[in-house]
N, C-alpha and C positions, 0 to 999 in steps of 0.2 A: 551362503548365509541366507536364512528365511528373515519374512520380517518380524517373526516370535521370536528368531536371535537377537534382534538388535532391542538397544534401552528405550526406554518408553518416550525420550524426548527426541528418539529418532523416528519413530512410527505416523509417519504420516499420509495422507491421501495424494499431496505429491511434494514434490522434491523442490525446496529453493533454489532460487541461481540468484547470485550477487550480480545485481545491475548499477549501474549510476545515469540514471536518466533522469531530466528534469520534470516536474510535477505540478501539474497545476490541478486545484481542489475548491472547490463552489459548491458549497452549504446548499442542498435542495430545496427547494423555496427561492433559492436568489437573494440569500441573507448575507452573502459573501465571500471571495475571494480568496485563495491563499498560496504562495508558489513552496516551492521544497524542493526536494531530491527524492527517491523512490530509491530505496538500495537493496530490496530483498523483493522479488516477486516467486509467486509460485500460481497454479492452476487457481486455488482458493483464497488466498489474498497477497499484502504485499504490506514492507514495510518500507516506511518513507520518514525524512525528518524534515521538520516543520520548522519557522521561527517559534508558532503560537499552539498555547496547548487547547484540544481541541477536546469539544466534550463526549467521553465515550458512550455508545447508543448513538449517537446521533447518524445522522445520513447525508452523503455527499455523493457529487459528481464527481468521476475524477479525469481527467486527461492527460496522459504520457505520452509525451512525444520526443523523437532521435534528434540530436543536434547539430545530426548529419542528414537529418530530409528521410531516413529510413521509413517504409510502412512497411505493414500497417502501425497508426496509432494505436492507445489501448484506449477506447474512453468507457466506463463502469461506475455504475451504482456500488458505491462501497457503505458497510457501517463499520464507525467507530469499536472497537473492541478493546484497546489498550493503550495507553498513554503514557509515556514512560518520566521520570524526573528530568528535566531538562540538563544535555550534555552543553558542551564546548560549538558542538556541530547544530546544535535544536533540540527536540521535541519529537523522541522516538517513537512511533505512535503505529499500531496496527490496526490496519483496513481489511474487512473480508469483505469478499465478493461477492455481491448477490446480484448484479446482472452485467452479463457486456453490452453494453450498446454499440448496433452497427453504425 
């Protein structure tokens, strides 16, 4: 199957993988703070749940790191893109990627 076969909400630049890593996210500037969970990452962003909702456009640090000591860390320049109603779990929110920092 090509990717002209598949529906249009499968056509992407790259492929999700379901992670559960923990998340920490600090507002650029040093405006603040925030921990979560990261449960979808792929090459161009990631999606993570927050306690707090965060405001879309905006710009963040982010840092992911293993529970288990695993490297590499991820740490990246992400923006805000999408916010979602707050579930049970947080504040489902998608981050794209615009830079990795070493």
């Amino acid at each position: 199957m090509s990717i002209s076969d598949k529906s249009y909400h499968e056509k992407r630049d790259f492929i999700r993988m379901k992670i559960d890593a923990p998340l920490e996210a600090t507002l650029t500037g040093d405006m603040g703070t925030y921990s979560g969970a990261c449960t979808e990452l792929s090459g161009g962003g990631m999606q993570v749940l927050l306690d707090t909702a965060l405001v879309e456009g905006s710009e963040w640090e982010v840092n992911i790191t293993s529970e288990h000591g695993h490297s590499p860390q991820l740490r990246a320049i992400v923006k805000i893109v999408r916010v979602e109603e707050k579930t049970d779990a947080g504040y489902p929110t998608g981050f794209q990627i615009t830079e990795v920092i070493n």
